[in-house]
PyMOL commands that place a pseudoatom at each C-alpha (Angstrom):
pseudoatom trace, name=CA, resn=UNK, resi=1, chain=A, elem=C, hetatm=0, pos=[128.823, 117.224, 129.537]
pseudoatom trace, name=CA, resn=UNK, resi=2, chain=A, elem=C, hetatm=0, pos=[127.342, 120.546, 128.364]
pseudoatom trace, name=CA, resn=UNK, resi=3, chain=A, elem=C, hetatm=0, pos=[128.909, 120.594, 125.208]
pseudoatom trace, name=CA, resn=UNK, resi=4, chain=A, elem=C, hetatm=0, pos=[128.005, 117.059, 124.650]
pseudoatom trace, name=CA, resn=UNK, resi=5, chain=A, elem=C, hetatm=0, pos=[124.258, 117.869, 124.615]
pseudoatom trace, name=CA, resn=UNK, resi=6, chain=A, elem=C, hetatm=0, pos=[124.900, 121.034, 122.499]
pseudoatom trace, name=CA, resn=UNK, resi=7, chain=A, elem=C, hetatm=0, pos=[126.604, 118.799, 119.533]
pseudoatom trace, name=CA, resn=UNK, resi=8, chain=A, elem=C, hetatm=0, pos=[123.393, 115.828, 119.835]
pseudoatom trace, name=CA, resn=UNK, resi=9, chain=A, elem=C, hetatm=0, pos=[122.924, 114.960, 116.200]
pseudoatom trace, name=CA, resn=UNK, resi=10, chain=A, elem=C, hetatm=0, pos=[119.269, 115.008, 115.427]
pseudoatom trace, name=CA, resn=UNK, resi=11, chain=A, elem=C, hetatm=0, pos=[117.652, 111.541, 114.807]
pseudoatom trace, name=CA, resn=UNK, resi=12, chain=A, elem=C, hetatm=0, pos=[118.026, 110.564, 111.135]
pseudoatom trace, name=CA, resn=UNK, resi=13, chain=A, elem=C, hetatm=0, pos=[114.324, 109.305, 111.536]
pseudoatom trace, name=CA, resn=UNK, resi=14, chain=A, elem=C, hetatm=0, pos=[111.800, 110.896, 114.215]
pseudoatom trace, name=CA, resn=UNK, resi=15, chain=A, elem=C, hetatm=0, pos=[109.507, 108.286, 116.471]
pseudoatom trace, name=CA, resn=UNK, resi=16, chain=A, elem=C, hetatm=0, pos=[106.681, 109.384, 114.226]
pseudoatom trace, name=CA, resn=UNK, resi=17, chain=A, elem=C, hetatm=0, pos=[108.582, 107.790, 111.014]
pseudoatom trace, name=CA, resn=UNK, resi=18, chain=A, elem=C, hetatm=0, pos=[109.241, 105.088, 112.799]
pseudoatom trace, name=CA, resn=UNK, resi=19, chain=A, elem=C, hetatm=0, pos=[106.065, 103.774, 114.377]
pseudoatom trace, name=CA, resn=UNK, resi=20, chain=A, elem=C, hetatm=0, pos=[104.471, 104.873, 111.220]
pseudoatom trace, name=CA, resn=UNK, resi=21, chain=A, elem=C, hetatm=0, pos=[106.431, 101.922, 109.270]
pseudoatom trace, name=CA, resn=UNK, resi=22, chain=A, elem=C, hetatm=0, pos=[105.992, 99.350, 112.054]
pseudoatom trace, name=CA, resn=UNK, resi=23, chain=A, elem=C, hetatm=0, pos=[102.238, 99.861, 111.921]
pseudoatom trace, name=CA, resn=UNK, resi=24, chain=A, elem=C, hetatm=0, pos=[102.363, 99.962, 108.355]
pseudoatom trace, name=CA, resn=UNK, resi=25, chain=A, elem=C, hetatm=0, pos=[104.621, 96.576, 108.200]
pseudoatom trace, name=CA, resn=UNK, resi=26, chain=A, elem=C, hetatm=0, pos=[103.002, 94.932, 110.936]
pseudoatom trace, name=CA, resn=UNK, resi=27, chain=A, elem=C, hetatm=0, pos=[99.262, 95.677, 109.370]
pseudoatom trace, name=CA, resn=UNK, resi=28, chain=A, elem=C, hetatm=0, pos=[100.200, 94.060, 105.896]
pseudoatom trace, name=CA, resn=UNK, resi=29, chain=A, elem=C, hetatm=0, pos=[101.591, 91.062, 107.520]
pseudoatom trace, name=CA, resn=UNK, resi=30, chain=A, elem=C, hetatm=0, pos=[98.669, 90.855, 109.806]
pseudoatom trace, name=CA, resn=UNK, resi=31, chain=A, elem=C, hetatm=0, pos=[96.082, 90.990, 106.692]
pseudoatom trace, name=CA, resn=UNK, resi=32, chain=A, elem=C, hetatm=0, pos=[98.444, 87.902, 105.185]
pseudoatom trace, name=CA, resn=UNK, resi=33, chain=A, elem=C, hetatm=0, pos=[98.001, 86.186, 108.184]
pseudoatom trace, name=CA, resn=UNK, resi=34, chain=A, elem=C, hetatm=0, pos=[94.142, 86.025, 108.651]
pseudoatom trace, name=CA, resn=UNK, resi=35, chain=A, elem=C, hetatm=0, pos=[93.500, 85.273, 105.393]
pseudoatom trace, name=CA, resn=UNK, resi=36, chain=A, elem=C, hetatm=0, pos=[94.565, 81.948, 106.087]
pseudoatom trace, name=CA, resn=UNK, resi=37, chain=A, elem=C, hetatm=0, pos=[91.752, 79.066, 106.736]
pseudoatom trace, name=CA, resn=UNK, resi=38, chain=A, elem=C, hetatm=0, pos=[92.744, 77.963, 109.616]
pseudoatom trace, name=CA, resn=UNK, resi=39, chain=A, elem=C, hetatm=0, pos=[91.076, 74.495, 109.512]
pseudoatom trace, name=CA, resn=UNK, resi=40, chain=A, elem=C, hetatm=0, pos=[92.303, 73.520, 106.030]
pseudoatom trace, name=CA, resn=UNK, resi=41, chain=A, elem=C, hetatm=0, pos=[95.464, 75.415, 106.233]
pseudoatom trace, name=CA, resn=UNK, resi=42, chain=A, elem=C, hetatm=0, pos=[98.586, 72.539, 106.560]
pseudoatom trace, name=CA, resn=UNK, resi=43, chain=A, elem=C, hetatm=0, pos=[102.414, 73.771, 106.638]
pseudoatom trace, name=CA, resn=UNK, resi=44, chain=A, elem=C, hetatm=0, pos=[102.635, 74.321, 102.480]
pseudoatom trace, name=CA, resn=UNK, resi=45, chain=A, elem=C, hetatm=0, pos=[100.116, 76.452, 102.842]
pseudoatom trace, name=CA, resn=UNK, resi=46, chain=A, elem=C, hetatm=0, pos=[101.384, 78.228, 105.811]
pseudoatom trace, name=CA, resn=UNK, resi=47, chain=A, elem=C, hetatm=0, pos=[104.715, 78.484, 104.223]
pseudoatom trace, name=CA, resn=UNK, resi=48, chain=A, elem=C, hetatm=0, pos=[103.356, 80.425, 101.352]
pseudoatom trace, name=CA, resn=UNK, resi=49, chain=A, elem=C, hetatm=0, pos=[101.773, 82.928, 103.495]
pseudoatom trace, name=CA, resn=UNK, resi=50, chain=A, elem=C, hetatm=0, pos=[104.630, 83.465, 105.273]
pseudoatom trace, name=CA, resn=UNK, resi=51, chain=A, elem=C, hetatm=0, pos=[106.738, 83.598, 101.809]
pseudoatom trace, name=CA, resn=UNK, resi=52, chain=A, elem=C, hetatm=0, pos=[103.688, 86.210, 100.654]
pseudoatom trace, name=CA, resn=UNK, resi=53, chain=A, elem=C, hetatm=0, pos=[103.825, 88.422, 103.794]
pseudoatom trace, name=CA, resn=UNK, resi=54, chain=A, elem=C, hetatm=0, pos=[107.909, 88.665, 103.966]
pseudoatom trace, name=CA, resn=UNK, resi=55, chain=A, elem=C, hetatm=0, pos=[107.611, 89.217, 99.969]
pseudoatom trace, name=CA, resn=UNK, resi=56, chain=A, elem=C, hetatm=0, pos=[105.248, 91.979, 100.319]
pseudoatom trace, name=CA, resn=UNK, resi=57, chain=A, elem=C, hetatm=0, pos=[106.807, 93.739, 102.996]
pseudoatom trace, name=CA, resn=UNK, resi=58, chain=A, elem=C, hetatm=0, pos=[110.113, 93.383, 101.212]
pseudoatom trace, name=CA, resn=UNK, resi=59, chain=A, elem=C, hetatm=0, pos=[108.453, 95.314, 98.120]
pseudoatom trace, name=CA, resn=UNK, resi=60, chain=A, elem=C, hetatm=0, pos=[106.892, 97.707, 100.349]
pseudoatom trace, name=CA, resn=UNK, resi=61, chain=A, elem=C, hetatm=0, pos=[109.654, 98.750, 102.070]
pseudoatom trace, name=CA, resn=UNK, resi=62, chain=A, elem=C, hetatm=0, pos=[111.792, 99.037, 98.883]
pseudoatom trace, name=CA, resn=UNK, resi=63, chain=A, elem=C, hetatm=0, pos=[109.284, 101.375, 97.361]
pseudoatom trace, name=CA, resn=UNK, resi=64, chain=A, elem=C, hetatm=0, pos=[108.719, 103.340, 100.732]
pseudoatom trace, name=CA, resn=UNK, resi=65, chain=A, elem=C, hetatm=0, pos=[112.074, 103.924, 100.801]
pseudoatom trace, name=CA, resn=UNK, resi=66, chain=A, elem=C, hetatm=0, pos=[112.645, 105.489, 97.511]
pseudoatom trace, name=CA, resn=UNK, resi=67, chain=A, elem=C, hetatm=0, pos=[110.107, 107.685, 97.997]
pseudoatom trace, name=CA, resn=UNK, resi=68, chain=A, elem=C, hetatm=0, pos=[111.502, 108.478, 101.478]
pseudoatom trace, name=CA, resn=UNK, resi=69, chain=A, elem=C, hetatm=0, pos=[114.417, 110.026, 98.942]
pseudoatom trace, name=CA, resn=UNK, resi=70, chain=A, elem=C, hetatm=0, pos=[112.044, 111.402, 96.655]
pseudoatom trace, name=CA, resn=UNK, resi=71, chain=A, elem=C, hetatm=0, pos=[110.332, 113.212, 99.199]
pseudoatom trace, name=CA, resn=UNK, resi=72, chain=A, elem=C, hetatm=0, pos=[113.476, 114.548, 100.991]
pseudoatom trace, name=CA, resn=UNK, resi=73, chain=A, elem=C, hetatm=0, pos=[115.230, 115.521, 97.647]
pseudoatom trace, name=CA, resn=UNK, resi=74, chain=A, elem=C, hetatm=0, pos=[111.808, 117.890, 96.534]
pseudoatom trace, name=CA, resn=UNK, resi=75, chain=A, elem=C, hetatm=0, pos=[111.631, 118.867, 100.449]
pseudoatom trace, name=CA, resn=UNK, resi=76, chain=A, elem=C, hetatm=0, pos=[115.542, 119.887, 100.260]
pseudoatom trace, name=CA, resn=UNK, resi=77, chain=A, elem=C, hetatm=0, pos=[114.901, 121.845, 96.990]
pseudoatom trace, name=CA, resn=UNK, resi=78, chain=A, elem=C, hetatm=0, pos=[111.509, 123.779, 97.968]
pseudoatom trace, name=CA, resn=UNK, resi=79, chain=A, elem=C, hetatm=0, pos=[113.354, 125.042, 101.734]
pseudoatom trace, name=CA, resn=UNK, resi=80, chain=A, elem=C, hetatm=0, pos=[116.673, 126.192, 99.236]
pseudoatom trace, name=CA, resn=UNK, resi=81, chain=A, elem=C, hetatm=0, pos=[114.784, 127.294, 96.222]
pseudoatom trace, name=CA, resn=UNK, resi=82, chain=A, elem=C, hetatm=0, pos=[112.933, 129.493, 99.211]
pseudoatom trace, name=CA, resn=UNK, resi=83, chain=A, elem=C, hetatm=0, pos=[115.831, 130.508, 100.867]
pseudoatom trace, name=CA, resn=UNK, resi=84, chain=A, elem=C, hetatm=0, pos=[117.609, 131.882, 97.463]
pseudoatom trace, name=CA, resn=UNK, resi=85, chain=A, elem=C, hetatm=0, pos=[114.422, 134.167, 96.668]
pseudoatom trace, name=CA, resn=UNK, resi=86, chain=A, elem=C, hetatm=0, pos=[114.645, 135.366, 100.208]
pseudoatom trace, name=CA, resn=UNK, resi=87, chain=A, elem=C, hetatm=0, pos=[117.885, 136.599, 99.462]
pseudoatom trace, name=CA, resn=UNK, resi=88, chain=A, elem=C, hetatm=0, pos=[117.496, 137.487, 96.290]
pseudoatom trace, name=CA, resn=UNK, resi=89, chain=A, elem=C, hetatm=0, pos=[114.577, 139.936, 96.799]
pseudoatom trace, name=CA, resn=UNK, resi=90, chain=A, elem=C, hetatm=0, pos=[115.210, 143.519, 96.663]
pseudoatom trace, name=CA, resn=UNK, resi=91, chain=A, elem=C, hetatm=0, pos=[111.977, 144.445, 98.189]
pseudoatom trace, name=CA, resn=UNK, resi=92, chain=A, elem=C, hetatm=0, pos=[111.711, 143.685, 101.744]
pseudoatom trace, name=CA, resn=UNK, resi=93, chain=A, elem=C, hetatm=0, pos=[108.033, 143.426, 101.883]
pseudoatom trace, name=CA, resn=UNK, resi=94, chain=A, elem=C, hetatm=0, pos=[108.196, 140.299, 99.349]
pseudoatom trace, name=CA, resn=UNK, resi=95, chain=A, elem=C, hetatm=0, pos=[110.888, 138.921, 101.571]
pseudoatom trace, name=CA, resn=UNK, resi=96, chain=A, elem=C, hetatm=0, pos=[108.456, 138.768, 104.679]
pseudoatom trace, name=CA, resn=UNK, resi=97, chain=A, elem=C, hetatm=0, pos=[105.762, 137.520, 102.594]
pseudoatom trace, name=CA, resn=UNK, resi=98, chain=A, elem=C, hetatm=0, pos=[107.376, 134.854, 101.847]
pseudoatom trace, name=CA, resn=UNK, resi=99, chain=A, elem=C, hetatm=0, pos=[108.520, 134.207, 104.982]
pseudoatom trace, name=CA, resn=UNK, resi=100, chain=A, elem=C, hetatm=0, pos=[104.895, 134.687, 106.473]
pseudoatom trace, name=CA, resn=UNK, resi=101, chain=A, elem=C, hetatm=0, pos=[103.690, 132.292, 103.468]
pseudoatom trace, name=CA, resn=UNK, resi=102, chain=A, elem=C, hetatm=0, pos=[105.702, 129.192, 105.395]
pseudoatom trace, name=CA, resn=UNK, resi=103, chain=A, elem=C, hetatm=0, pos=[104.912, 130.186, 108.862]
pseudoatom trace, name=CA, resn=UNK, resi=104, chain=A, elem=C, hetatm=0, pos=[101.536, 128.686, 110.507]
pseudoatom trace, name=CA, resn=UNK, resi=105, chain=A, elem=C, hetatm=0, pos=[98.357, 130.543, 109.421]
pseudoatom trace, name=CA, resn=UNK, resi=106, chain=A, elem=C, hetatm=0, pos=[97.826, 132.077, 113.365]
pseudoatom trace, name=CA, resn=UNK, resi=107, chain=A, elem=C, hetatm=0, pos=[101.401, 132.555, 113.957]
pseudoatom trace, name=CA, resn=UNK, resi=108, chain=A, elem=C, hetatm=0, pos=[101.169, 134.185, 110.482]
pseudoatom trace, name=CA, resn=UNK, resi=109, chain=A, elem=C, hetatm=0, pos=[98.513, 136.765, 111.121]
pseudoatom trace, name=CA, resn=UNK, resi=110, chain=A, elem=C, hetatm=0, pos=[100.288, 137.870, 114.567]
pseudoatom trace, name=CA, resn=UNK, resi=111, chain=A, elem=C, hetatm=0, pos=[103.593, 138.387, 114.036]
pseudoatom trace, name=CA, resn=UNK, resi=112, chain=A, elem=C, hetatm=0, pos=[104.978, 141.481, 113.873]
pseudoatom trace, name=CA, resn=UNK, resi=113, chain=A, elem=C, hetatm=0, pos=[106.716, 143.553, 111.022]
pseudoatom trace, name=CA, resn=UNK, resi=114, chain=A, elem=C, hetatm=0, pos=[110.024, 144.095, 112.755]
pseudoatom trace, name=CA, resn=UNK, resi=115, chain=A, elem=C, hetatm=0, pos=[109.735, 139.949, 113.750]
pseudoatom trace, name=CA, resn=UNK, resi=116, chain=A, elem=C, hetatm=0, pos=[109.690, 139.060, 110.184]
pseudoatom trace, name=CA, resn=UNK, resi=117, chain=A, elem=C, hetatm=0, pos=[112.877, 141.596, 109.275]
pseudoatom trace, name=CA, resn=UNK, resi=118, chain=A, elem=C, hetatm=0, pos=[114.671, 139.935, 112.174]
pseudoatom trace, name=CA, resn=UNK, resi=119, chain=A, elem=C, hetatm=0, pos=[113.862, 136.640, 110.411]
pseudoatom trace, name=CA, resn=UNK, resi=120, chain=A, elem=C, hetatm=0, pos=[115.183, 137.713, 107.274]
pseudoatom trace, name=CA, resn=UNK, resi=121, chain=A, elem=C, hetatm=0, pos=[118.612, 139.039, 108.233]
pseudoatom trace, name=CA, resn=UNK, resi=122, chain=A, elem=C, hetatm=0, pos=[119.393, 135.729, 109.362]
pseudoatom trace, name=CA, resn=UNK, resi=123, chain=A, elem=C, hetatm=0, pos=[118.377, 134.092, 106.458]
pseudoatom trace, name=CA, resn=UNK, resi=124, chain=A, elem=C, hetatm=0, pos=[120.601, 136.374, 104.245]
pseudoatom trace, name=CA, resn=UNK, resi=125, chain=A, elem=C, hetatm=0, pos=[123.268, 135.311, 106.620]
pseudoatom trace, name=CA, resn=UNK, resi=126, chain=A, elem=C, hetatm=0, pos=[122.721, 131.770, 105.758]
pseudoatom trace, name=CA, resn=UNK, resi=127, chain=A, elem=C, hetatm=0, pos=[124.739, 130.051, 103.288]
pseudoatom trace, name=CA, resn=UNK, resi=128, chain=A, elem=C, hetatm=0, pos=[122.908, 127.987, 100.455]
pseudoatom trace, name=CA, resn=UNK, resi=129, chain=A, elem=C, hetatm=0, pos=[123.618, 124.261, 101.024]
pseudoatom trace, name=CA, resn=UNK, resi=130, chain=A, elem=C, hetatm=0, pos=[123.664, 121.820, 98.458]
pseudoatom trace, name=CA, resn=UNK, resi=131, chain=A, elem=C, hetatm=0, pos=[120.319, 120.288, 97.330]
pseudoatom trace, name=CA, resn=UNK, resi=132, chain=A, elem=C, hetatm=0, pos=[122.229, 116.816, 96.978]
pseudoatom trace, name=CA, resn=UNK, resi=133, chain=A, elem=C, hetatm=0, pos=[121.233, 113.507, 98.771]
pseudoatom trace, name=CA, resn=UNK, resi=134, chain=A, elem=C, hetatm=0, pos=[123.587, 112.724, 101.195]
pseudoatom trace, name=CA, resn=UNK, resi=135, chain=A, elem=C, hetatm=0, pos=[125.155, 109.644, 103.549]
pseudoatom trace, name=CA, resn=UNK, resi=136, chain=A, elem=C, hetatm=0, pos=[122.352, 110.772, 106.602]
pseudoatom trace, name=CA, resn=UNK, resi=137, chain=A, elem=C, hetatm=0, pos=[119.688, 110.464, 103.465]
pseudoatom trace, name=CA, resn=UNK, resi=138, chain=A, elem=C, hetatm=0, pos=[120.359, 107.012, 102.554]
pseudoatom trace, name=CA, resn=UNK, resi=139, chain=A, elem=C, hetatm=0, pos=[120.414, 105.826, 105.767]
pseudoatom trace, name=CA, resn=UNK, resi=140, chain=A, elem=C, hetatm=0, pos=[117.274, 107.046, 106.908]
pseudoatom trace, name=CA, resn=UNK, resi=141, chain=A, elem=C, hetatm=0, pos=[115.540, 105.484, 103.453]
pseudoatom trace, name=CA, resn=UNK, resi=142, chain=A, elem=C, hetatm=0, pos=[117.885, 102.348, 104.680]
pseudoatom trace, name=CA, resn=UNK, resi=143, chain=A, elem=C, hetatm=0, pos=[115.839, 102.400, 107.944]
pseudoatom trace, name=CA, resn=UNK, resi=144, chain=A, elem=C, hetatm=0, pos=[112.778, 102.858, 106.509]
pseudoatom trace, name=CA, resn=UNK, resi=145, chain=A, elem=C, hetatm=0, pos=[113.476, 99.920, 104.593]
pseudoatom trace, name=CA, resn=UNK, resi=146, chain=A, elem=C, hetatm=0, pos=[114.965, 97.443, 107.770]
pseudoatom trace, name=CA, resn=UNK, resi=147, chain=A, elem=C, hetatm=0, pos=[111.555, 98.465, 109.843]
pseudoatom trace, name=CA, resn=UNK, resi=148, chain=A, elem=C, hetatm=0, pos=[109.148, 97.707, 107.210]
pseudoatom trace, name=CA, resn=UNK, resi=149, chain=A, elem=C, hetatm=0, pos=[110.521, 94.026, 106.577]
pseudoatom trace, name=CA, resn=UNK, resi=150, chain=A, elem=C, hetatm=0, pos=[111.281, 93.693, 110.895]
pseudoatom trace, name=CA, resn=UNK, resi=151, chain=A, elem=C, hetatm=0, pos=[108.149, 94.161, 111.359]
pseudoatom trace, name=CA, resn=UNK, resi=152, chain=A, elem=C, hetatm=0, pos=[107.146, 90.862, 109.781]
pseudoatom trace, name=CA, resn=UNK, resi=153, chain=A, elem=C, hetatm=0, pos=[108.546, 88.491, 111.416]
pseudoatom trace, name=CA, resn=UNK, resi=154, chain=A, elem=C, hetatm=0, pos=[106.629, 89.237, 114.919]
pseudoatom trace, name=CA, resn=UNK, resi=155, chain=A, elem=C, hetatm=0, pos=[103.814, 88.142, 113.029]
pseudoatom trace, name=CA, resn=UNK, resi=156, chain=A, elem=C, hetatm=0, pos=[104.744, 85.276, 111.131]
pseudoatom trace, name=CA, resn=UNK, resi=157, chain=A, elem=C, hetatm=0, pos=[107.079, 83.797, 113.757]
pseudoatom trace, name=CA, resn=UNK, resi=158, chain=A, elem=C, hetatm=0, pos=[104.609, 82.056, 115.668]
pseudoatom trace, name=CA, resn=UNK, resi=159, chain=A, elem=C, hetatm=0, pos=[104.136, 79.958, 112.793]
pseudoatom trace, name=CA, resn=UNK, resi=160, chain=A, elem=C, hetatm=0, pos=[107.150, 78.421, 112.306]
pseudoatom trace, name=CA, resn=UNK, resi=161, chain=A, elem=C, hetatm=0, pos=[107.663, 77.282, 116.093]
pseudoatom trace, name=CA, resn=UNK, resi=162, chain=A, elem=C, hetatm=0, pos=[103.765, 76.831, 116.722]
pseudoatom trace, name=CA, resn=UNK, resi=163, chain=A, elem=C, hetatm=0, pos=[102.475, 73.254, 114.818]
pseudoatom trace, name=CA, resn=UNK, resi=164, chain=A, elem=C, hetatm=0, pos=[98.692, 74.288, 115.802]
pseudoatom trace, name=CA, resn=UNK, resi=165, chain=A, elem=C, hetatm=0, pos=[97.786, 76.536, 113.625]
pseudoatom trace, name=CA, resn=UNK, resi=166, chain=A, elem=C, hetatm=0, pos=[94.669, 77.946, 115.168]
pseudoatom trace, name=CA, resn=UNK, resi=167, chain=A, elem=C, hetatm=0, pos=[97.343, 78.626, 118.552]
pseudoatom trace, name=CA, resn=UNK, resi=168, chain=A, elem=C, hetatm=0, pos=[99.634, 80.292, 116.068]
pseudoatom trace, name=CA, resn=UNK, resi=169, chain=A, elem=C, hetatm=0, pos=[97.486, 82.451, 114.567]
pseudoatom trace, name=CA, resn=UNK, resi=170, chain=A, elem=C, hetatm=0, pos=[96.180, 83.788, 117.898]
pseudoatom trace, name=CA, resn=UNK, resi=171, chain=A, elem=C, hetatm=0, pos=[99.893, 84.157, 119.455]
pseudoatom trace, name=CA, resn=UNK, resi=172, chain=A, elem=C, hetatm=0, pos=[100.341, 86.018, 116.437]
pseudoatom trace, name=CA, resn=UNK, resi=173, chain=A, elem=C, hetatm=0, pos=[97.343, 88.259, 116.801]
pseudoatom trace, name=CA, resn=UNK, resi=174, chain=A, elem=C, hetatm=0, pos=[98.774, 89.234, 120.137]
pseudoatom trace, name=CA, resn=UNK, resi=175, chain=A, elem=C, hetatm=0, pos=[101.755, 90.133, 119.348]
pseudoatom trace, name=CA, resn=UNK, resi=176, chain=A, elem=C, hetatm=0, pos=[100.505, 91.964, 116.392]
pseudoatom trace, name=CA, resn=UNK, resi=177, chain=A, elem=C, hetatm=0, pos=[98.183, 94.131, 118.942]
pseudoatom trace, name=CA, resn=UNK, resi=178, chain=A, elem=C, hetatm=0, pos=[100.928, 94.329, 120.889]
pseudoatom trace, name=CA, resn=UNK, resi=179, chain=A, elem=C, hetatm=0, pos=[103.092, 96.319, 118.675]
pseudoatom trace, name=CA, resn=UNK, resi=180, chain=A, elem=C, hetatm=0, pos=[100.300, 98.188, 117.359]
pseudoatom trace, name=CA, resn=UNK, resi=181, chain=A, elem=C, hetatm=0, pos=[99.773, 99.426, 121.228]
pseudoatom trace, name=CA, resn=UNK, resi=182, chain=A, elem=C, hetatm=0, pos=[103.487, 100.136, 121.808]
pseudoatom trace, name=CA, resn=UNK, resi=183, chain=A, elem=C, hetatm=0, pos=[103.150, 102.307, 118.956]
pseudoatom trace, name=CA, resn=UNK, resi=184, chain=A, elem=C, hetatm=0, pos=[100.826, 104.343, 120.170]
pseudoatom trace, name=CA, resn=UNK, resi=185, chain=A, elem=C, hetatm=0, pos=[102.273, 104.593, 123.433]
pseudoatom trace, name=CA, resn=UNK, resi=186, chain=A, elem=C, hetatm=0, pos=[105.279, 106.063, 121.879]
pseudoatom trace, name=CA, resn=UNK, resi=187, chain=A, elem=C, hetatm=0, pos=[103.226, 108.417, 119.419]
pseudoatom trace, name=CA, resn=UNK, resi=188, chain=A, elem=C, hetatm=0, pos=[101.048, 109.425, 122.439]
pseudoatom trace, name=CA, resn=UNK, resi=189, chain=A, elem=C, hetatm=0, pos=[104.613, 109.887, 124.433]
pseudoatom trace, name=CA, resn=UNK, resi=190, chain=A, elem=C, hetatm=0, pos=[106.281, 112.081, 121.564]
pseudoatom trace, name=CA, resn=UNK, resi=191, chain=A, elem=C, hetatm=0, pos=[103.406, 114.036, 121.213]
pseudoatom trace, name=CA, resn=UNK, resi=192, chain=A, elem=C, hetatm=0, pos=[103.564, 115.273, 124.894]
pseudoatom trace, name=CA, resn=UNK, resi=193, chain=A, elem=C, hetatm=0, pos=[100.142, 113.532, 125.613]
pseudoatom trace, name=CA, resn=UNK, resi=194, chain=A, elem=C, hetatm=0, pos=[99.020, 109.843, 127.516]
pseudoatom trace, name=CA, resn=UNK, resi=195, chain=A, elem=C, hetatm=0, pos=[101.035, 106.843, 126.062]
pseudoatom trace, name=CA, resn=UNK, resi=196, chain=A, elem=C, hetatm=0, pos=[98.525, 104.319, 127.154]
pseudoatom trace, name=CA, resn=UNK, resi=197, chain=A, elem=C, hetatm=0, pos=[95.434, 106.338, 125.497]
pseudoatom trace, name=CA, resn=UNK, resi=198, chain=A, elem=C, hetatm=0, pos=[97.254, 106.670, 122.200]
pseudoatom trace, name=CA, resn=UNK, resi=199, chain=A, elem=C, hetatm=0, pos=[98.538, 102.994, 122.578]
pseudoatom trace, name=CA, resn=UNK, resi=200, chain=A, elem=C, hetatm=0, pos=[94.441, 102.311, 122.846]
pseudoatom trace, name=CA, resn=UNK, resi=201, chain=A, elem=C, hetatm=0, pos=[93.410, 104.391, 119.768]
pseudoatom trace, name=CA, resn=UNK, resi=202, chain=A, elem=C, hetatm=0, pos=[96.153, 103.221, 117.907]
pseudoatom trace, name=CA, resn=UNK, resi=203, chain=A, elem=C, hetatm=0, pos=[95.408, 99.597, 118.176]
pseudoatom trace, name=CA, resn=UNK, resi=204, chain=A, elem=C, hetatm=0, pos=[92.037, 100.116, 117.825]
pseudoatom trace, name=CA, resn=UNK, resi=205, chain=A, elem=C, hetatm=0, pos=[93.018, 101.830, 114.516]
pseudoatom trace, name=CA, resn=UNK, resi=206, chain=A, elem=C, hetatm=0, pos=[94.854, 99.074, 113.286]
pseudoatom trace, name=CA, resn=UNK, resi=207, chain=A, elem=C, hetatm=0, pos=[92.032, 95.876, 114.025]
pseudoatom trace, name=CA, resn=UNK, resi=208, chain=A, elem=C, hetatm=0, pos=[89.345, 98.598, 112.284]
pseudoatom trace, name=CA, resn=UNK, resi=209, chain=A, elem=C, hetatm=0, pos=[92.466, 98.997, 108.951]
pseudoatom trace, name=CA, resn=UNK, resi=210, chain=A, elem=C, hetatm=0, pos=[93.266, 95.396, 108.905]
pseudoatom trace, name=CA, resn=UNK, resi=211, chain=A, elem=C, hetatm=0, pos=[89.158, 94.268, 108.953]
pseudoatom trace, name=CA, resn=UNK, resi=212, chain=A, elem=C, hetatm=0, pos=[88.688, 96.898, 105.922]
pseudoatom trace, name=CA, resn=UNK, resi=213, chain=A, elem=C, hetatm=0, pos=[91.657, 95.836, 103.973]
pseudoatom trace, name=CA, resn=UNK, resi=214, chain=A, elem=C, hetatm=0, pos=[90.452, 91.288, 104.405]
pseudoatom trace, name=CA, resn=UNK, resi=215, chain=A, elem=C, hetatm=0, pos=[87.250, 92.916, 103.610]
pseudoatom trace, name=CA, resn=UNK, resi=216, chain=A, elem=C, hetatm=0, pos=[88.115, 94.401, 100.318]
pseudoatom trace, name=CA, resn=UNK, resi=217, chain=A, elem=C, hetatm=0, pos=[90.771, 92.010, 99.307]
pseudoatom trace, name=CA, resn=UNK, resi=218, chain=A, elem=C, hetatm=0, pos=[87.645, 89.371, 98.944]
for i in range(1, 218): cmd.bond("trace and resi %d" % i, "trace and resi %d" % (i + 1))
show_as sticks, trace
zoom trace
């Protein structure tokens, strides 16, 4: 059992990454969704917006998860280009500036010299990796992709198995609101703090985003 708990693979994506593309998935399908005039609005027109929301998300997601690799490919090749001048460096007193240069500002200004030398001996023990994307890479940018676009279809849903439109649109609300909550609730968890405040903020957050974004949109 112990060794089992030493050899837990880290998450390819943390719960931050995650709620953050629900939110973001759930808040551009919620800003398709009440743009729609809900006494005109008949099933054509219903069916585009859903067609619109699942089109945008798809898009979204697609370009959120290239630059998911973009961003892990420069990350990957700052931390090694760092490493290799760690290692490089003749002069010791480089080596823990550069080592103090990465560490948080107060953490930075108290840790001692002989601190920083320990921390350098075992980065010259480390081996430089490759800089490459890999298999744990692509599925992570894979993921960001799935929970963008997943988190469309709580919202638009309703519509397709609600006829009253003005019904739909507020089952959809609430579920909207709901997610937005459970997301904060797991932020609020992660971070060590109260799920239920940060499930409060966080919807709050999202009806203040989506009222902007109708309201600039026209």
């Amino acid at each position: 059992m112990a060794s089992k708990g030493l050899t837990k693979r880290k998450l390819v994506l943390n719960p931050l990454e995650r709620v953050s593309e629900i939110v973001f998935g759930v808040l551009m399908a919620v800003t398709f969704t009440n743009s729609l005039h809900v006494a005109a609005a008949g099933r054509q027109e219903i069916r585009t917006m859903m067609l619109a929301a699942l089109g945008c998300n798809l898009a979204w997601g697609l370009t959120d998860a290239v630059m998911y690799l973009i961003g892990t490919a420069a990350e990957r090749h700052r931390k090694v280009g760092l490493l290799r001048r760690i290692q490089e460096t003749c002069e010791e007193g480089e080596a823990h500036r550069l080592i103090a240069d990465v560490l948080p500002e107060r953490l930075a200004a108290s840790v001692r010299k002989d601190t920083l030398e320990a921390i350098r001996k075992g980065l010259v023990a480390i081996p430089v990796g490759s800089v490459g994307l890999g298999a744990r890479d692509y599925t992570g940018a894979l993921g960001v992709f799935a929970l963008v676009v997943l988190a469309t279809f709580p919202v638009v849903i309703p519509f397709i198995f609600i006829g009253e439109t003005a019904l739909a649109l507020h089952v959809s609300n609430l579920l909207a609101l709901a997610t937005l909550f459970i997301g904060g609730y797991v932020i609020g968890r992660h971070a060590g703090g109260r799920g239920w405040r940060s499930g409060f903020v966080m919807t709050a957050i999202g009806i203040a985003l989506v009222a902007i974004i109708i309201a600039l949109a026209g």
